[in-house]
N, C-alpha and C positions, 0 to 999 in steps of 0.2 A: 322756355317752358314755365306758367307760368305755377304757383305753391302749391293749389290744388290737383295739379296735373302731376308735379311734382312726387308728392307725396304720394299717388296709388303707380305710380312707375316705382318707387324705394320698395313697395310694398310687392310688386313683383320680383324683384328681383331677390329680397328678405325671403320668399316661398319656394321660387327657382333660381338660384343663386349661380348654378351652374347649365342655364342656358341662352347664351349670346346672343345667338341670331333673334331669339324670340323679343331678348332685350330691345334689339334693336329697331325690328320692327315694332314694337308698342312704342318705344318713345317717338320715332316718328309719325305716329299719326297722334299720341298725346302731345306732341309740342307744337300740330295744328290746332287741338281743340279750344285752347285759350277761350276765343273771343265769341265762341259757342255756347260753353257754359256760364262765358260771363250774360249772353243775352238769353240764354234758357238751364237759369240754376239747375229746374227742375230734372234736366239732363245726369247732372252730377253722378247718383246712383247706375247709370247705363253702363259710366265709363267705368266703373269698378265690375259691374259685373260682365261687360264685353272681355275684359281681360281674363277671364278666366273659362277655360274651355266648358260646356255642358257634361261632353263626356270623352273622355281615353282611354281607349281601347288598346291593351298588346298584349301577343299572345307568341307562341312558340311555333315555328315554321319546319316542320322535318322534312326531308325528303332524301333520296337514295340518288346518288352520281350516278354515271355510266360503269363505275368500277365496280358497281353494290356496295359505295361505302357509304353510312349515313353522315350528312349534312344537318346543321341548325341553325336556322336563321329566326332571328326576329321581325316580326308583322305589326303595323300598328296602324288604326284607324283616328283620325284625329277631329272629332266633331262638335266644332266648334261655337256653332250659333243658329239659330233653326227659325228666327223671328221673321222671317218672310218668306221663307218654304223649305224643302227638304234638302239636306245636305249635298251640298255639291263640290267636288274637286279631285282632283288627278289622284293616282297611287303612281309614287318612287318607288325605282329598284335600283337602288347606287349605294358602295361602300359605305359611303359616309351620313347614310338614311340615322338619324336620330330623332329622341322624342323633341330635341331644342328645333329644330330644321324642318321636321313636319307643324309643331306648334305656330312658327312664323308663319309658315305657307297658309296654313287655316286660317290664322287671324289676317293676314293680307288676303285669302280668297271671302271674305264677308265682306269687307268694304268693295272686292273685286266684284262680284257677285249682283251689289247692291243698285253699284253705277249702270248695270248692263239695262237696270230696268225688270229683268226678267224676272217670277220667282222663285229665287235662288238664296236657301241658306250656306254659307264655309262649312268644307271641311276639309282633309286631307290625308291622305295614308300612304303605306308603302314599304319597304321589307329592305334591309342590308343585305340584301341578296344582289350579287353584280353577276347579270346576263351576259356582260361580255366573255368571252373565251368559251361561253356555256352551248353542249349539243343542243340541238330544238328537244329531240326527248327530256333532257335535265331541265332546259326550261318549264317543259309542261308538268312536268312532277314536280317543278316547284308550284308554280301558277294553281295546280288541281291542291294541293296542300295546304295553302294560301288562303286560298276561296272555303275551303273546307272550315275554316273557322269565321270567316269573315263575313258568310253568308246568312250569319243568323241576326247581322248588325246592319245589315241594308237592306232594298228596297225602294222601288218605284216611288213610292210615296213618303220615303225614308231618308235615306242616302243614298245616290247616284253617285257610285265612281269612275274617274275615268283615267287616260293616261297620263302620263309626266315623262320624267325622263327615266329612262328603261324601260318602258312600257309602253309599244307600240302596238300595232295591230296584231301584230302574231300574241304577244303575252295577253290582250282583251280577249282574244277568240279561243285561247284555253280557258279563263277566267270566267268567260261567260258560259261557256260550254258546261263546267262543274258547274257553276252557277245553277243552270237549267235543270242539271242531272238534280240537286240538292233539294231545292224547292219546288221542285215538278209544274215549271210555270215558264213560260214563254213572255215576257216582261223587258221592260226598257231602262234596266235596273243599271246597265252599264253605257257609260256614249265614248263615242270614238270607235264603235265596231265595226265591221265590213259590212260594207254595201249588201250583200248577198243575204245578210241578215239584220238587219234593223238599223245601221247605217247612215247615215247622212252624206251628201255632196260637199264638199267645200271644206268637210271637219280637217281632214290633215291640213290642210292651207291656212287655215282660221286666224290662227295667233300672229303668223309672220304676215298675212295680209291684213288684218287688222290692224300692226303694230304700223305700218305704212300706211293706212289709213289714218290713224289717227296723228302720224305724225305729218302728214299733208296738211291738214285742218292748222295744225301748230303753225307751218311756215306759211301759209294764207294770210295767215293776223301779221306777217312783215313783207307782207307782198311777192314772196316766195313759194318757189315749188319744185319739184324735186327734175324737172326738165334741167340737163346738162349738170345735175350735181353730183358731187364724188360721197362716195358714202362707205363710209365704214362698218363693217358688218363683222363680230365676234361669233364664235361658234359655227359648228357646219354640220347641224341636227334640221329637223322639221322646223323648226321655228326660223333661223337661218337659213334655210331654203327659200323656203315659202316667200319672206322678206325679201331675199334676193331678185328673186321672180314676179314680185310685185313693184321693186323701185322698177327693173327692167321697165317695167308696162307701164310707167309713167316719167322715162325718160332720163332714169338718174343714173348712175355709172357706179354699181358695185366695185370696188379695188380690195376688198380684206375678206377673209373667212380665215376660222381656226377649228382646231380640236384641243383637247387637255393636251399633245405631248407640241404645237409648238402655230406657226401660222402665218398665212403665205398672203405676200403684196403685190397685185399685178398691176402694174399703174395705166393699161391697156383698158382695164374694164372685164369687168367676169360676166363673157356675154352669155346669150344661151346657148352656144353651144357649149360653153367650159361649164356653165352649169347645170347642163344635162350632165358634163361627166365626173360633176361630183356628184350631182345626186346616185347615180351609178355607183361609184366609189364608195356613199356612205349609206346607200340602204341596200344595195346589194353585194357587193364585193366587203363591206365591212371593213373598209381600208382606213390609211392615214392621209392628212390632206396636206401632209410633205409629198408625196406621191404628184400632186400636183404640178410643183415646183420643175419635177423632173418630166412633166406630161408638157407642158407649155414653155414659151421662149419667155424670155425678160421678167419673168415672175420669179422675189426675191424669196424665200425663206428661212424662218428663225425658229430655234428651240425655245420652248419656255416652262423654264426652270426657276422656283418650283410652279409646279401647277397653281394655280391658272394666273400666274404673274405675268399677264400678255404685254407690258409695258411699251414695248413699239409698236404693236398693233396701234395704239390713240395716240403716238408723234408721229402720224401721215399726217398730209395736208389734204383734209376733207372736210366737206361742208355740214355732213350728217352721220353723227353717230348714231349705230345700233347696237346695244350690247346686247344678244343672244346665247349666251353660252351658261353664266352659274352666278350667283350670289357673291356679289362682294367683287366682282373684278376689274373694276374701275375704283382705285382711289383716288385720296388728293391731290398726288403728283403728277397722276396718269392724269385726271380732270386739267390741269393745267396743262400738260400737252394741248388735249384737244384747243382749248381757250388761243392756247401761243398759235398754233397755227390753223385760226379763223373759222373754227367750226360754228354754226349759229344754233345747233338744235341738237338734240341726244332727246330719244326715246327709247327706254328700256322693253327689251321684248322678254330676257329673261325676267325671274324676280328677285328684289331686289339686285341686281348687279351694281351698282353703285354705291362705296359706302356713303356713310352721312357726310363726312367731308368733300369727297366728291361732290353730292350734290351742293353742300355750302357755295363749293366755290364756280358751279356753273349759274346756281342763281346772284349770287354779287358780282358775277360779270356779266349778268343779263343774257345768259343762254337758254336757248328755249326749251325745258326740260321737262319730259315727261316720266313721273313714276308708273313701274309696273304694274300696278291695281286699276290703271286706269289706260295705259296703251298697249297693253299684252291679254287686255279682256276680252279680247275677239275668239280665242279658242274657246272660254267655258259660255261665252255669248253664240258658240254656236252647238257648242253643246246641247244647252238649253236649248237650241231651236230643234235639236237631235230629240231631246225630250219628247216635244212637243206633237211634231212627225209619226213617234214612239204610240204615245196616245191616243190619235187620229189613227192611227194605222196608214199613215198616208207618206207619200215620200216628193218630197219637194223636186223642183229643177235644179240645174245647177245658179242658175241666172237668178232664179227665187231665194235661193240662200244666199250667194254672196250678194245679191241688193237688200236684205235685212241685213245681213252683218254693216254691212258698208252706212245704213242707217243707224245701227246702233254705235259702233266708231263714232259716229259724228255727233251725237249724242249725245255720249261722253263727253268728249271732246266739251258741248257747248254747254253741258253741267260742269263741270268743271271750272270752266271759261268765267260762266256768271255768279258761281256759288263764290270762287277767289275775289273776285271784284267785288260781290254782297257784301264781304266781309274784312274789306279795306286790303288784301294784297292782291290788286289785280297782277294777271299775269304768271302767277302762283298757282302751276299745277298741282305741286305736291299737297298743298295746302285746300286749294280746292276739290280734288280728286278722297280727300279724306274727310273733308267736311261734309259733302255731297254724298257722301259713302255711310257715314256714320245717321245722318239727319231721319235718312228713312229706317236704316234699322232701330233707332233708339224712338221713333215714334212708334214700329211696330211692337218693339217690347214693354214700353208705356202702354200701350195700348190691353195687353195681352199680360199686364200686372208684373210682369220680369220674374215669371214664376221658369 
């Protein structure tokens, strides 16, 4: 990093002193910017004021259990950059929902956002509220309490939120529903809804087929493709599915999936039919994928203690990581498994999952590495196309969505590709994926005075 980039990272952390993740995520895309602002000084001021959110919202969440006792959770809207359209990004409902962990998420959904093409400003929200163990009624009297303050801070032309983790199509179909009731307006104010109501094709699938998309594109540039390859896959949500059911359809050999309490190796291959029966398992029976273990022959499983320390999940011997699961679960030790036994490529499909050291040491072994902002963009890239449908009033094919998605992946992919190269690291996703991310936002808010 070089003094000037430097010093407005001190300068973050001097203001939010006690938020990590946020840390983390600004200094990785400021220890790309180097060789940007050394060839457009006039940039300088962007980078100080992209780090700092527009605007933060949090507010008080009540609502009554099934026992009539009152609950209180905290809600927060995080809006982070508007310089090329209206705010766009998922709402969290997990434990560990913070102002440090939504503020990362916003400032990686701007550059995410920026690469897809579409237009799309960062943002991101979500509530310490955990759906797990929760009746569908306590969900919805959270969700309807929720919306009830949040709905006067978005908008179609505003902020678009949409799902994350805890927040599937049942919590969007309360959320929107209050929504409707609140503003008396039938609007595309939410993506990732049902079908039955303004809806898109393709949106549950988006992220984990995008993330296989654009990690194809990656092992192209080494003559590579995911035909007969073993692949490592963390997590066994939407994202991980979806991924799973896209290597399937291009020939490559899923062996791993997990949850937070541990995670299971079939060195057989998790065909479609075992993955029909976890998607069974994990969106409808709301099970554990130890359960697995005991469903199938030769499939080995382990605890992982504490959470999300998956550390033999990534010493399999496989050719393609996918981490799917949460922020931060791939460190430098675990990164050096994969390397020891011959993986050539990792594409994050959650965000962030890799810390900084991990990545260090997949690029100075010359591993093909894709950050989140740039191969996990297929979910808010079809969002926006949800948008877009939204507006039109018109509702695409299936075949029409996922071949825009599948062009935007690629996309990516070759922005990335040429921006790394322009700028002397070819090869260098991470670098690329944030340079290429930043160039159009900071010429939008030059443009538009950085008011």
């Amino acid at each position: 990093m070089d003094s000037q980039m430097k010093t407005i990272y001190e300068s973050v952390i001097a203001r939010d002193p006690n938020q990590p993740e946020f840390h983390q995520a600004v200094e990785e895309v400021l220890d790309s910017l180097g060789p940007v602002i050394d060839a457009h000084p006039e940039f300088l001021p962007v980078v100080e004021s992209m780090v700092e959110a527009e605007r933060i919202i949090q507010f008080r969440v009540p609502w009554y259990d099934d026992s009539g006792n009152l609950q209180v959770n905290r809600g927060f809207r995080i809006q982070m950059n508007s310089a090329i359209g209206p705010y766009k990004g998922g709402l969290r409902f997990h434990p560990t929902v913070n102002q440090s962990i939504l503020k990362f998420l916003a400032f990686e959904q701007v550059f995410k956002n920026s690469l897809t093409g579409l237009p799309m400003g960062g943002g991101k929200g979500g509530s310490d509220f955990n759906p797990k163990g929760k009746s569908d009624p306590e969900v919805m009297r959270f969700c309807q309490s929720f919306m009830m303050e949040l709905w006067r801070h978005i908008g179609a032309d505003l902020d678009v939120p949409a799902g994350d983790i805890g927040v599937g199509g049942r919590e969007i179909g309360y959320l929107f529903g209050m929504y409707k009731k609140l503003a008396n307006e039938f609007t595309g104010v939410l993506t990732g809804k049902g079908r039955s109501y303004g809806g898109s094709l393709i949106r549950p699938e988006a992220t984990g087929y995008g993330l296989v998309y654009f990690a194809r594109e990656m092992l192209a540039t080494k003559g590579r493709s995911f035909e007969g390859a073993t692949v490592a896959i963390s997590g066994s949500g939407n994202v991980a599915q979806f991924a799973c059911e896209k290597v399937l359809d291009l020939g490559g050999i899923p062996v791993t999936m997990s949850d937070s309490g541990g995670w299971i190796h079939d060195p057989s291959g998790i065909d479609r039919e075992k993955l029909a029966w976890i998607m069974d398992l994990k969106n409808n029976r709301r099970g554990r994928i130890s359960e697995y273990a005991k469903n199938f022959d030769g499939v080995s499983y382990s605890k992982s203690e504490p959470e999300p320390a998956l550390n033999g999940l990534w010493d399999t011997d496989v050719d393609v990581a996918l981490p799917c699961a949460t922020q931060n679960e791939i460190n430098g030790e675990e990164a050096k498994m994969l390397v020891k036994n011959g993986a050539i490529a990792v594409a994050e499909g959650a965000n962030m999952p890799c810390t900084p050291e991990a990545v260090e040491v997949f690029l100075d072994n010359g591993i093909l590495f894709a950050p989140g902002k740039a191969s996990n963009a297929g979910g808010v890239a079809t969002s926006g196309l949800e948008m877009s449908q939204n507006s039109l009033r018109l509702s695409w094919t299936r075949e029409e969505v996922d071949q825009r998605l599948e062009s935007i992946m690629v996309e990516i992919h070759k922005s990335a590709s040429e921006t790394a190269a322009k700028y002397g690291m070819p090869g260098n996703y991470v670098a690329g994926a944030n340079i290429a991310g930043f160039l159009k936002v900071a010429e939008a808010m030059t443009a538009q005075g950085m008011i």
